[in-house]
N, C-alpha and C positions, 0 to 999 in steps of 0.2 A: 612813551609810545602809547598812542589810542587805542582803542577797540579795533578789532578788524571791520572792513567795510564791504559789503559784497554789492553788489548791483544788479536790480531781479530786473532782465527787461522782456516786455511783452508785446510779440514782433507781428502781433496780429492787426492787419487791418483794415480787415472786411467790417462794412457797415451797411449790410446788407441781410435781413430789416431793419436792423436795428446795431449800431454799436454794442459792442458787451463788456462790462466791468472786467479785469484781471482779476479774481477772483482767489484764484491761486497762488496770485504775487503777495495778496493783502495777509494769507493765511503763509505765507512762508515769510512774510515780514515781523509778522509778528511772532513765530518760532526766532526765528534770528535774534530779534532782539530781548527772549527769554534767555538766549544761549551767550548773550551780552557781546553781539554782531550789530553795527549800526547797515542800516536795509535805507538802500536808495532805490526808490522804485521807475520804472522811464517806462511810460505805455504810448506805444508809435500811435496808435488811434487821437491821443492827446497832439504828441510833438512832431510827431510824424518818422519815417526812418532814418532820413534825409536829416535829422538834427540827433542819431546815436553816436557816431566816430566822436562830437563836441560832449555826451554823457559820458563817453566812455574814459575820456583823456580826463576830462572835470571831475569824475568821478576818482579818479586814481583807485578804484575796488582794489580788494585782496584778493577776490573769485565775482564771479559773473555767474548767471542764470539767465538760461533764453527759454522762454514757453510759446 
């Protein structure tokens, strides 16, 4: 058995002025994987939301996080 896997995703996506990094994904991914959690990150501004149902299944996570 692996690591557990969680899936941080970050369902913002307003780009209005500007896109803005997940910030908050980067700092909980990297707790994660002190806590020895492998951290899949999915930012809808990148993929958009419209390609999360295909993260979610692909991902097979142990828990999820939505910001």
């Amino acid at each position: 058995m692996g690591r557990p896997r969680i899936l941080l995703i970050s369902a913002n996506t307003e780009t209005a002025p500007a896109p803005v990094y997940p910030l908050a994904l980067a700092h909980l991914a990297g707790a994660a994987a002190e806590a020895n959690w492998e951290a899949v990150q999915f930012d809808a501004n990148v993929d958009g939301l419209e390609a999360l149902p295909d993260a979610v299944s692909r991902t097979r996570a142990d828990l999820m996080a939505v910001s």
